[in-house]
Backbone as CSV, one residue per row, in Angstrom:
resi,resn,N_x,N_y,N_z,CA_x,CA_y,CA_z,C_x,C_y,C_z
1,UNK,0.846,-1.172,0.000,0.000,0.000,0.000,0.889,1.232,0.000
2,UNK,0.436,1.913,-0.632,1.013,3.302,-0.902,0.347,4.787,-0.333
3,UNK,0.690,5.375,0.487,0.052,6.918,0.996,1.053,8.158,0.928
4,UNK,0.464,9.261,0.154,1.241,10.194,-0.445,1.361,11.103,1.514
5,UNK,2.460,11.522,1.111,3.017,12.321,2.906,1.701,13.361,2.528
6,UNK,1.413,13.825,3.756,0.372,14.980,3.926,1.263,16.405,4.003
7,UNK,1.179,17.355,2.687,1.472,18.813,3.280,0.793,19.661,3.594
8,UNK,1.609,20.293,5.177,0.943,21.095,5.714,1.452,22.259,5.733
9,UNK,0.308,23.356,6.612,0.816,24.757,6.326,2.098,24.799,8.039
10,UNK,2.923,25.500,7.706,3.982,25.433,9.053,4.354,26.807,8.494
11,UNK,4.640,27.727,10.112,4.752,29.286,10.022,6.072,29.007,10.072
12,UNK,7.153,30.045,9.546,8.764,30.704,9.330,8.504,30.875,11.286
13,UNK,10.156,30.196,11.506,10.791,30.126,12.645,12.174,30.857,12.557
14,UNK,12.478,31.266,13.717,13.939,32.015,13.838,15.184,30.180,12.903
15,UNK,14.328,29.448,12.791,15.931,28.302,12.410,14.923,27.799,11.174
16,UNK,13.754,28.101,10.749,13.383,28.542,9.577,12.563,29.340,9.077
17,UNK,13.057,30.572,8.333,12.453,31.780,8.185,12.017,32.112,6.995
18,UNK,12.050,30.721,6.216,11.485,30.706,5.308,10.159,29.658,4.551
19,UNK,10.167,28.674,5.561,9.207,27.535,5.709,7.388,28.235,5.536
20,UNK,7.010,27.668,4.220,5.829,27.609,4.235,4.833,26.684,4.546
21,UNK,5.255,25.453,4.666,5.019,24.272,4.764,5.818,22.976,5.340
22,UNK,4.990,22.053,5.758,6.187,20.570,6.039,5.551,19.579,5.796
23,UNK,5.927,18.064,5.207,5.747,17.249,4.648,5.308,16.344,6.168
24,UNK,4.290,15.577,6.221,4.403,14.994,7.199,3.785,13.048,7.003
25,UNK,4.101,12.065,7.482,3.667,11.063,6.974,1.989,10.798,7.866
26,UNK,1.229,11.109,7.443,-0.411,10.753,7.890,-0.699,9.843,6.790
27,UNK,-1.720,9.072,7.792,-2.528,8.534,6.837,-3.820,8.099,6.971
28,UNK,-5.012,8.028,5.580,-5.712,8.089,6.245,-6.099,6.566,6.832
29,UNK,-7.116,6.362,7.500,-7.202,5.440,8.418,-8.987,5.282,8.668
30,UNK,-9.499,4.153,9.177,-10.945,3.661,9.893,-10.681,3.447,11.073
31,UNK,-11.122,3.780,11.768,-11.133,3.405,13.301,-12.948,2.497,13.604
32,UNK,-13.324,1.561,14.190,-14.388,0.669,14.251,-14.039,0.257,15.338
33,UNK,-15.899,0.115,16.339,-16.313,-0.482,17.354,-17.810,-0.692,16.923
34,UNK,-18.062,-2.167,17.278,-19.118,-2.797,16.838,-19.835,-2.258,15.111
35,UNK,-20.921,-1.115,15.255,-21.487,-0.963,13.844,-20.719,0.908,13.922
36,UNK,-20.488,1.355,14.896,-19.971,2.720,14.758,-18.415,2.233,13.949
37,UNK,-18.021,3.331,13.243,-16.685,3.975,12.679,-16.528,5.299,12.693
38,UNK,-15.242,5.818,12.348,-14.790,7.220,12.184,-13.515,6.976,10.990
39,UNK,-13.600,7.897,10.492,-12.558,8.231,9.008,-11.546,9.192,9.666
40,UNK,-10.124,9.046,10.105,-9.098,10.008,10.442,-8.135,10.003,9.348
41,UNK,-7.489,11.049,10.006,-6.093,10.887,9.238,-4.742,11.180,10.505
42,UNK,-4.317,9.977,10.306,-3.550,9.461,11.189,-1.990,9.455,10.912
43,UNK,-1.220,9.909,12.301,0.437,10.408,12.325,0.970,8.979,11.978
44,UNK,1.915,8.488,11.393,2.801,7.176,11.658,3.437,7.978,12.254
45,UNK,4.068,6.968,13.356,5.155,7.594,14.037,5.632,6.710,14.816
46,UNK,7.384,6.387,14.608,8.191,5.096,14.577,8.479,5.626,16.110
47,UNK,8.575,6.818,16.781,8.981,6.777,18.129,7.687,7.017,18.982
48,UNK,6.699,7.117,18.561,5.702,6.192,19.598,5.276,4.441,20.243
49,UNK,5.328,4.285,21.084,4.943,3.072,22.029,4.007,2.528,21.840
50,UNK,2.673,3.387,21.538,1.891,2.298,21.064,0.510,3.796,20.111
51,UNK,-0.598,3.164,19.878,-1.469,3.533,18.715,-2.258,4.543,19.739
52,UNK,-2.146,5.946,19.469,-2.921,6.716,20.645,-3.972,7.773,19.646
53,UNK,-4.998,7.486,20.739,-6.483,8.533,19.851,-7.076,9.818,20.741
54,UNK,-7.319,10.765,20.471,-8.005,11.529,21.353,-9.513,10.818,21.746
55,UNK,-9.535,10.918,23.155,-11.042,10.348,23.718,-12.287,10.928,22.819
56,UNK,-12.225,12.020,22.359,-13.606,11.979,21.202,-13.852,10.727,20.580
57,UNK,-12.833,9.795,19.930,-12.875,8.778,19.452,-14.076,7.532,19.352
58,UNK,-13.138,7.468,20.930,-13.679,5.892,21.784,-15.354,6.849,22.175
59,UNK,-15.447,7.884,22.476,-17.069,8.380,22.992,-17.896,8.058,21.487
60,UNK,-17.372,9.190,20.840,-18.041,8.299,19.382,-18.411,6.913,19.366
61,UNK,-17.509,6.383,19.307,-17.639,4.590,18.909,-18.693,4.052,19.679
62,UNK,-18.785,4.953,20.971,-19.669,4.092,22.033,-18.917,2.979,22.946
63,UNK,-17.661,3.418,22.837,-16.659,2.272,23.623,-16.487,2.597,24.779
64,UNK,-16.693,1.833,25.857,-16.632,1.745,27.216,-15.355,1.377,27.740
65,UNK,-14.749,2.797,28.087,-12.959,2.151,28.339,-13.167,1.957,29.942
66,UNK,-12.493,1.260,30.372,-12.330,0.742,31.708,-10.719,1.564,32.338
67,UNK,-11.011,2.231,33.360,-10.158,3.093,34.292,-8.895,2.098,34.274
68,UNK,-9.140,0.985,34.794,-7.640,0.177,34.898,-6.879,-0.178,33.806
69,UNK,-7.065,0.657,32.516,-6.358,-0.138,31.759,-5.487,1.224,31.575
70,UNK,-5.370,2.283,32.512,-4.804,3.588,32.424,-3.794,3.031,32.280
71,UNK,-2.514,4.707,31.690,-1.088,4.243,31.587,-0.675,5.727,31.336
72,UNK,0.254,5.949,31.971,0.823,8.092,31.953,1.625,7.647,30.975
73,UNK,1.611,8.751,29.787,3.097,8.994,29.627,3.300,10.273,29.506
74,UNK,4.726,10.491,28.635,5.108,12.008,28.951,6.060,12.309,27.477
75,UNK,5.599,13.384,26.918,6.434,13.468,25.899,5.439,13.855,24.652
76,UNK,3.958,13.989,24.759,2.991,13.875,24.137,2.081,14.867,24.241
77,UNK,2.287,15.439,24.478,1.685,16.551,25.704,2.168,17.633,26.361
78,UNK,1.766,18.551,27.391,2.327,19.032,28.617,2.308,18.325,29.470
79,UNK,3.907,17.978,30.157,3.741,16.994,31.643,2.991,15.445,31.159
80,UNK,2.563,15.417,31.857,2.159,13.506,31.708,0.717,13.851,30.922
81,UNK,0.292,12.714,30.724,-0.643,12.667,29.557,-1.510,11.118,29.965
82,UNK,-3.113,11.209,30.533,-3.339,9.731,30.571,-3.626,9.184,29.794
83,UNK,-3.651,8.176,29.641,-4.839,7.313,28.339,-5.277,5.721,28.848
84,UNK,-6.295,5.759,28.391,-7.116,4.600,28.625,-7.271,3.631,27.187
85,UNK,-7.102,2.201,27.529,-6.919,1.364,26.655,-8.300,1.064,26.350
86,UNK,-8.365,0.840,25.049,-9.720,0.111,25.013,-9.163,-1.001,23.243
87,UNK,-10.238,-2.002,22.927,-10.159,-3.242,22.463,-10.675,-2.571,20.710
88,UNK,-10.571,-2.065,19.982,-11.253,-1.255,18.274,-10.865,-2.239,17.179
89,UNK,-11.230,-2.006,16.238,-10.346,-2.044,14.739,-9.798,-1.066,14.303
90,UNK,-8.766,-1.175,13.051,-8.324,-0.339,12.710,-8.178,-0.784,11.029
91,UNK,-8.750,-0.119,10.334,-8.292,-0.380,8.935,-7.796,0.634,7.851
92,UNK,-6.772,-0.153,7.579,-5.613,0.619,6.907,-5.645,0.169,5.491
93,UNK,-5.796,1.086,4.421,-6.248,0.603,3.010,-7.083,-0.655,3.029
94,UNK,-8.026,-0.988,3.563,-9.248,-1.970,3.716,-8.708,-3.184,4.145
95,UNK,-7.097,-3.183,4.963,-7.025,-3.963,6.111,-7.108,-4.030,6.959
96,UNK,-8.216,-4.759,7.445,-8.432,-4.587,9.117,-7.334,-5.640,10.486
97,UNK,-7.293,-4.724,11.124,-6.101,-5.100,12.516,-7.350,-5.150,13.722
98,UNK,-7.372,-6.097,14.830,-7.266,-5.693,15.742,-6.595,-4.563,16.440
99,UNK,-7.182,-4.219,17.465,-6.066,-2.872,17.977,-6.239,-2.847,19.302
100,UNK,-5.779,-3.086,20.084,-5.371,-2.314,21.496,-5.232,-1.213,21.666
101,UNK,-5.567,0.264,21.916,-5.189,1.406,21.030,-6.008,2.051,22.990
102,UNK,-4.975,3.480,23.063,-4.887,4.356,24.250,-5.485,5.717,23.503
103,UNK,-6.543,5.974,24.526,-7.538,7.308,24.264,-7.005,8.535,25.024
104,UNK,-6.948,9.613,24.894,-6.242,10.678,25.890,-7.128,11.715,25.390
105,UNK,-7.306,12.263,26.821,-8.162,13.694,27.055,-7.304,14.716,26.675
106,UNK,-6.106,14.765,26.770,-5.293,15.317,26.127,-5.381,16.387,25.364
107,UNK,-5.599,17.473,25.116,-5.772,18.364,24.043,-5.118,18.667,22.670
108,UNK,-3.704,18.121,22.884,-2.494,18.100,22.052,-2.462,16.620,21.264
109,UNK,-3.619,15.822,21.685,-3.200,14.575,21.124,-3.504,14.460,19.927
110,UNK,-3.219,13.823,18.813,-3.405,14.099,17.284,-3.358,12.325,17.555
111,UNK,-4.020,11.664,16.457,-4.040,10.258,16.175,-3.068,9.602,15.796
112,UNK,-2.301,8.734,16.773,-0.750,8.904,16.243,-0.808,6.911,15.959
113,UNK,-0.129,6.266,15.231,-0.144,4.839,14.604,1.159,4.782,15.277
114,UNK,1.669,4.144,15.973,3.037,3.813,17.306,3.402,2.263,16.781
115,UNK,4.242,2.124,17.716,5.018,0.442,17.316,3.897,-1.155,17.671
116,UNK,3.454,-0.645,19.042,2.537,-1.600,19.199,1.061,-1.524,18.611
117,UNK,1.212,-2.402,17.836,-0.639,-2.688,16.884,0.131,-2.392,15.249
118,UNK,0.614,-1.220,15.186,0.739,-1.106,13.819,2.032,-1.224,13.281
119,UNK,3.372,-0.690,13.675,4.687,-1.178,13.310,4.740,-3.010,13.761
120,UNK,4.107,-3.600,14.411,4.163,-4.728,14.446,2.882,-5.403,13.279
121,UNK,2.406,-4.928,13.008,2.014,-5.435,11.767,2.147,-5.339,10.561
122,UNK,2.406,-4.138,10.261,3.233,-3.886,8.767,4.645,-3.347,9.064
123,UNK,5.416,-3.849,7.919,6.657,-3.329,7.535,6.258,-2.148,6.876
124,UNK,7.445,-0.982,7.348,6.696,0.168,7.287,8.327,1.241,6.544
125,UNK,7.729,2.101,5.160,8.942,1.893,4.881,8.173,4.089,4.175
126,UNK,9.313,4.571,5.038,9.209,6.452,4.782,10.187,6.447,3.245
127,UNK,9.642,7.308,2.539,10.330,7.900,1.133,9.654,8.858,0.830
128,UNK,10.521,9.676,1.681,9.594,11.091,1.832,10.678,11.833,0.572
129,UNK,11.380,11.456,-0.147,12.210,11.840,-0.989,11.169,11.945,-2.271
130,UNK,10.762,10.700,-2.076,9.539,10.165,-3.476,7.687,10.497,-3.022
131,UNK,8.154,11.626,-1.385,6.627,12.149,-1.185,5.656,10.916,-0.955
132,UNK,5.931,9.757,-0.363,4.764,8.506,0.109,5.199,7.902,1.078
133,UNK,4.717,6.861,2.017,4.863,5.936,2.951,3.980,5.000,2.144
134,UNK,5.255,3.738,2.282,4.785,2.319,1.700,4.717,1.429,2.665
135,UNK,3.421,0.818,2.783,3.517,-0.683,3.674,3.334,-1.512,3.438
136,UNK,3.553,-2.907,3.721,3.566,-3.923,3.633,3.187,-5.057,4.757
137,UNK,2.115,-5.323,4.736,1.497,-6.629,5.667,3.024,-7.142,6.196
138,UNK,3.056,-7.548,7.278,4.145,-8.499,7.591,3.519,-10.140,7.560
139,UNK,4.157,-11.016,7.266,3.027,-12.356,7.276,2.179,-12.489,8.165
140,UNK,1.240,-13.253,7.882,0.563,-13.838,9.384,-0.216,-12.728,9.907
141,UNK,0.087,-11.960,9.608,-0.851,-11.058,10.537,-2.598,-10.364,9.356
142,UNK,-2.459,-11.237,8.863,-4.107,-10.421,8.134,-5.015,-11.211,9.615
143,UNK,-6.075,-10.300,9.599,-6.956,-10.682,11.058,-8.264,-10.477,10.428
């Protein structure tokens, strides 16, 4: 599967003062619980831990996250950041994954695709030279 990088608008900084824009790898994406879905467009991102959604999400879906499946992190956000696990699909060019996937109240949180659920299922390959992100099923894992 093939997804062209998303450009966006990015304002001129003192270390670039000339930047109108930045290339970023999104993609779009289904998120599913029972007969609800939502259509995003979703960050890959190789230094996230695992698949994180803003809680609008899971309320949409009608998904009932359970308090104990909390987990802080930090780096995502201001200061720590909670999120609550809950059980979705996820389909990526009309492959569907199981997902384990963390919801955050978060304000800063953008829909980010992390190592656990999705770098463990596809081989995942940036050519932002050639403007796309290419993936590739890893075996075994169609669900």
């Amino acid at each position: 599967m093939r997804f062209p990088y998303s450009k966006e608008p990015a304002g001129p900084s003192g270390a670039h003062p000339e930047r109108q824009s930045v290339l970023r790898p999104r993609i779009p994406i289904r998120v599913l619980h029972k007969e609800r879905f939502i259509d995003l467009l979703a960050l890959v991102d190789s230094g996230a831990d695992d698949c994180l959604f803003p809680i609008e999400v899971a309320h949409l879906l009608g998904l009932d996250l359970d308090p104990n499946t909390s987990h802080s992190y930090v780096g995502i956000g201001e200061g720590e950041v909670e999120v609550v696990f809950g059980e979705v699909t996820l389909e990526v060019g009309g492959w569907p994954i199981k997902l384990y996937a963390g919801f955050a109240s978060a304000p800063s949180v953008v829909p980010i695709l992390g190592q656990n659920g999705f770098f463990s299922v596809f081989e995942v390959c940036f050519k932002m030279a050639m403007g796309r992100i290419e993936l590739k099923p890893l075996r075994g894992t169609r669900q």
